[in-house]
C-alpha positions as CSV (number, residue, x, y, z in Angstrom):
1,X,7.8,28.8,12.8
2,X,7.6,24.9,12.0
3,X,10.0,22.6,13.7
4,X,10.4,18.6,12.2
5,X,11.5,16.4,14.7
6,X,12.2,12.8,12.7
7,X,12.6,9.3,14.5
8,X,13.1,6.2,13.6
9,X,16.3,5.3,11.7
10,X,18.7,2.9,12.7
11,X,20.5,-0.3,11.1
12,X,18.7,-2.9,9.9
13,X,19.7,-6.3,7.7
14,X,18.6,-6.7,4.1
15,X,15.0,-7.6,3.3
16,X,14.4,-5.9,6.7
17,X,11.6,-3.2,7.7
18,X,11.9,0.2,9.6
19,X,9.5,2.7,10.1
20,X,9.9,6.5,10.2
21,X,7.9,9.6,12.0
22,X,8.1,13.3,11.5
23,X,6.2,15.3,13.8
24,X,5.5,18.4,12.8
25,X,4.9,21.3,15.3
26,X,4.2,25.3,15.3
27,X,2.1,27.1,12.9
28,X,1.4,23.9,10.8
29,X,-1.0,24.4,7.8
30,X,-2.3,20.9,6.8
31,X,-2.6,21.7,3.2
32,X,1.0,22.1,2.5
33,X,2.4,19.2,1.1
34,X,4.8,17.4,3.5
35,X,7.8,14.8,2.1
36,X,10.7,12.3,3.0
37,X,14.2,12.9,1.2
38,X,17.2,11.1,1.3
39,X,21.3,11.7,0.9
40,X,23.5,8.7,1.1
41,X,27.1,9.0,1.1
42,X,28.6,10.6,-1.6
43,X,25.3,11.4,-3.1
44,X,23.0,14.8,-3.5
45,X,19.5,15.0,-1.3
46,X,16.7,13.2,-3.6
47,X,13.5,12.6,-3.0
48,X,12.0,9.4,-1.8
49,X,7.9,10.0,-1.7
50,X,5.6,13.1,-0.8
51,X,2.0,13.5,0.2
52,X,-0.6,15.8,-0.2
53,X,-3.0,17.0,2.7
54,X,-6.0,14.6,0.6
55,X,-3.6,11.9,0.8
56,X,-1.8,11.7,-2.8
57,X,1.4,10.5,-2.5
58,X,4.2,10.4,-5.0
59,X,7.3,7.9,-5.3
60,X,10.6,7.8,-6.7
61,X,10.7,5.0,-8.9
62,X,13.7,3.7,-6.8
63,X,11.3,2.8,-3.8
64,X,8.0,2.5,-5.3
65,X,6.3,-0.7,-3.8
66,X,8.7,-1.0,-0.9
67,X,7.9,2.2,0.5
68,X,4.6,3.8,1.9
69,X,4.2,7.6,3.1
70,X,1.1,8.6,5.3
71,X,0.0,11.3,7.0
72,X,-2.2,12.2,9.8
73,X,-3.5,15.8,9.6
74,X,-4.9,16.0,13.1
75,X,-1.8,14.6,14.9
76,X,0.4,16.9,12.3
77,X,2.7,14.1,11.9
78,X,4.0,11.7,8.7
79,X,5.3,8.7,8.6
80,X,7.4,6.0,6.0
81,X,6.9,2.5,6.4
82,X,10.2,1.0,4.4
83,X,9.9,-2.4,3.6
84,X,11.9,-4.9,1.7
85,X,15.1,-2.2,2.6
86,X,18.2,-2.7,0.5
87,X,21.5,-2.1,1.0
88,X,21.3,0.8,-1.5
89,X,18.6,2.7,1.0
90,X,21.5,3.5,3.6
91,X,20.9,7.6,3.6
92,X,20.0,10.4,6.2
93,X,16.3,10.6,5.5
94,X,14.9,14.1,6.1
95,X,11.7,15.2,6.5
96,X,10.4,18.0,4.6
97,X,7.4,20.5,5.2
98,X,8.0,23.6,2.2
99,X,11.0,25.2,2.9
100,X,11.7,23.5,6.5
101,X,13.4,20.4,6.5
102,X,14.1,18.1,9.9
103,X,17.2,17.5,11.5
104,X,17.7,14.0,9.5
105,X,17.9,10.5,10.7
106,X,20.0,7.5,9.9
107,X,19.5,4.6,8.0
108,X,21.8,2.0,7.9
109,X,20.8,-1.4,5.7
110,X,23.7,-3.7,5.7
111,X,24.3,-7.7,7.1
């Protein structure tokens, strides 16, 4: 069984940066393809970007060229670098690995 543990999240100003892990532990197989999603308030689960085990990510066109996924295959972990966050952003982000998903973290963009 996989567990996602996610940290990271937290409140941040406009224009600011945060930076989010997943660690992924258990029978991890490196080729599945491992993903952040977001719910803000009011709003269904959507995704935000995904990566294969090569490295091919994939963007929602809502964060593409603020955000960047990456992955470490050896350390079994994935991580979002948000950048240039907008007020808009403010969602649990969830980690995703197939069917498991992570317990969710807060992100709070507002001044």
């Amino acid at each position: 069984q996989v567990q996602l543990v996610e940290s990271g999240g937290g409140l941040v100003q406009p224009g600011g940066s945060l930076r989010l892990s997943c660690a992924a532990s258990g029978s991890v197989f490196s080729h599945i393809v491992m993903g952040w999603y977001r719910q803000g308030p009011g709003k269904q689960r959507e995704l935000v970007a995904t990566i294969s085990r090569g490295g091919i990510t994939n963007y929602s066109d809502s964060v593409k060229g603020r955000f960047t996924i990456s992955r470490d295959n050896a350390k079994n972990t994935v991580h979002l670098q948000m950048d240039s966050l907008k007020p808009e952003d403010t969602a649990v982000y969830y980690c995703n690995y197939g069917r498991i998903w992570g317990q969710g973290t807060q992100v709070t963009v507002s001044s």
